[in-house]
N, C-alpha and C positions, 0 to 999 in steps of 0.2 A: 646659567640658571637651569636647572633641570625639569621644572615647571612648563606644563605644554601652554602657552601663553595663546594658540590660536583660536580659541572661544572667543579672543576679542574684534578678530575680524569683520564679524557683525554688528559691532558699536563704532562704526567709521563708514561715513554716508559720502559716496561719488556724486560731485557734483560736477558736471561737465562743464569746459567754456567757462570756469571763473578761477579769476576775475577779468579775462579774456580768452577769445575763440582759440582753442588748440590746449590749452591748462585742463585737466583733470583734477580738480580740489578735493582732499583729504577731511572732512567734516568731521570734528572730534564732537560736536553737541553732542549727540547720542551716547558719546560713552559718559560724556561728562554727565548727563543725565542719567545715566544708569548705576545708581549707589555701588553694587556689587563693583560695576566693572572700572569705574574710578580707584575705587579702593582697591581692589587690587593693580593696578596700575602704579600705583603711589607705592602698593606695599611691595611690587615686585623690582622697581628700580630703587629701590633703596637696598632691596636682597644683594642685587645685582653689582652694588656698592661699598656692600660693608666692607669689602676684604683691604681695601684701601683708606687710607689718611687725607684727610682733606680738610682747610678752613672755611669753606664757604661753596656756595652753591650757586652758580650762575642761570639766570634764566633770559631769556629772548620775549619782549613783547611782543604778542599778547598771550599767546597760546604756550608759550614758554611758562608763565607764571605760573598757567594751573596747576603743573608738574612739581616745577620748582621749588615755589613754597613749601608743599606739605614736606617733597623730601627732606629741605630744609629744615623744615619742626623734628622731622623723625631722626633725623643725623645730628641732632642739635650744634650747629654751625648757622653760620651769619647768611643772608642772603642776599645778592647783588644783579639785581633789575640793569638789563641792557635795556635801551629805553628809544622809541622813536625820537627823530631830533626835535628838541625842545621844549621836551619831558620834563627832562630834571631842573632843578632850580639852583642848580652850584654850576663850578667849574667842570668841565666835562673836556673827554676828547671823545673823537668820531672817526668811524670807518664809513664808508662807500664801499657797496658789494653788488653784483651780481645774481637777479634770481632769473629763475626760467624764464618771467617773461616781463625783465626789466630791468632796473637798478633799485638800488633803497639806502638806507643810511641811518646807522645803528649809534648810541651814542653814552658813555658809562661816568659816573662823575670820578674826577683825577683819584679821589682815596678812598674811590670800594675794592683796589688792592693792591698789594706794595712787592718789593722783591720779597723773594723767597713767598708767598703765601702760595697756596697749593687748591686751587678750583677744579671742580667737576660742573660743567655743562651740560643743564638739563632741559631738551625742545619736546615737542610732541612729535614732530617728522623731520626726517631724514630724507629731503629730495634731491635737491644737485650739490648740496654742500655748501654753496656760496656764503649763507646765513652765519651756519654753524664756523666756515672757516673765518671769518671777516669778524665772530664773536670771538674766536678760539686768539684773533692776532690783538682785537681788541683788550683784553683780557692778559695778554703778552706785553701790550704796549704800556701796561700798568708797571710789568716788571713781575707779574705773578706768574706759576706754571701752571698748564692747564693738565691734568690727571686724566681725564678720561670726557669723552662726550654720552651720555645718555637719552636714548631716544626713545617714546613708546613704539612707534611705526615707522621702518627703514625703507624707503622707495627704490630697493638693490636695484631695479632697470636703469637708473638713472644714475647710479655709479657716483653717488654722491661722499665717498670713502675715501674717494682718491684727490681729492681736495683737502681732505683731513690730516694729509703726510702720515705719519708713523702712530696716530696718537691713537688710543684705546677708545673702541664705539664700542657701544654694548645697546642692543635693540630689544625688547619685545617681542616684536615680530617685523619679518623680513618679506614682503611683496614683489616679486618677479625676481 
C-alpha cells in the first residue's frame, strides 16, 4: 500500500505490566475511538486486499472483530468469529497456543469453512505469532486455505512472522 499509514501511531496507547509484569499492552481504544482513524483502518486493509480472491474473513476474539467485520461488509464475503472456548453454541473444534505470557485456546464451529474455501485473517496485532498461527492452523483444520493474515500493528521486535511460514502478512504499520 503506498499510503504512509504512521499518523496512526498515536491512536495506540502503552500500557505497561498487563496483563502481567514484563508484557507491554497495545491499546487499540484510542483508535477505535477516533472516527477518522478507525475508518481508515478499515478502509486501508481492505486496499491492502483487494488484489486477491477470498470467501470469507477470519477474525480473532476480541479485538479481531473490530477489524474483521467491517472488512467483511466492504469485501462482501461471509465472516467467521474464532471464538474463546465456549463461545459458540454448535460443534466446534479447538486449538491450544502459545502467547507471550501464557497459553489460551481459540475455538471455530466445524462449518464456518470447508475444503477448498479461501480466508484472509484479520487481528489488530501482530506480536509473537502464537495467536495468528494456532488461528491460521485452525482455519486449516476446517480444510480451508488461509490467503493472507492482515494486521493493523506488527510488533516486527518480536518476530512474530516466523511462525506464520510462507503465508502473506500485510501490516499497517510495523514497530521496531
Amino acid at each position: 500500500m503506498s499510503v504512509d499509514s504512521s499518523w496512526l501511531r498515536s491512536h495506540f496507547r502503552d500500557i505497561p505490566d498487563w496483563p502481567k509484569p514484563g508484557v507491554l499492552f497495545k491499546d487499540i481504544t484510542p483508535l477505535l475511538g477516533h472516527v477518522e482513524a478507525f475508518r481508515y483502518s478499515v478502509n486501508a486493509l481492505v486496499e491492502q486486499w483487494d488484489d486477491l480472491d477470498f470467501d470469507s474473513v477470519a477474525g480473532v476474539e476480541a479485538r479481531g472483530f473490530l477489524f474483521a467485520a467491517p472488512v467483511a461488509y466492504r469485501m462482501g464475503v461471509g465472516l467467521i468469529p474464532l471464538r474463546k472456548p465456549g463461545k459458540l453454541p454448535w460443534e466446534t473444534l479447538e486449538r491450544t497456543y502459545d502467547l507471550e505470557y501464557g497459553t489460551d485456546r481459540m475455538e471455530v464451529h466445524r462449518d464456518a469453512a470447508g475444503v477448498g474455501d479461501r480466508v484472509l485473517l484479520i487481528d489488530d496485532v501482530l506480536a509473537t505469532g502464537g495467536t495468528a498461527a494456532a488461528a491460521c492452523a485452525l482455519l486449516e483444520d476446517l480444510g480451508a486455505t488461509v490467503v493472507g493474515v492482515g494486521v493493523v500493528l506488527e510488533l516486527g521486535f518480536l518476530d512474530g512472522r516466523a511462525r506464520l511460514d510462507e503465508r502473506d502478512v500485510r501490516s499497517l504499520l510495523v514497530e521496531g
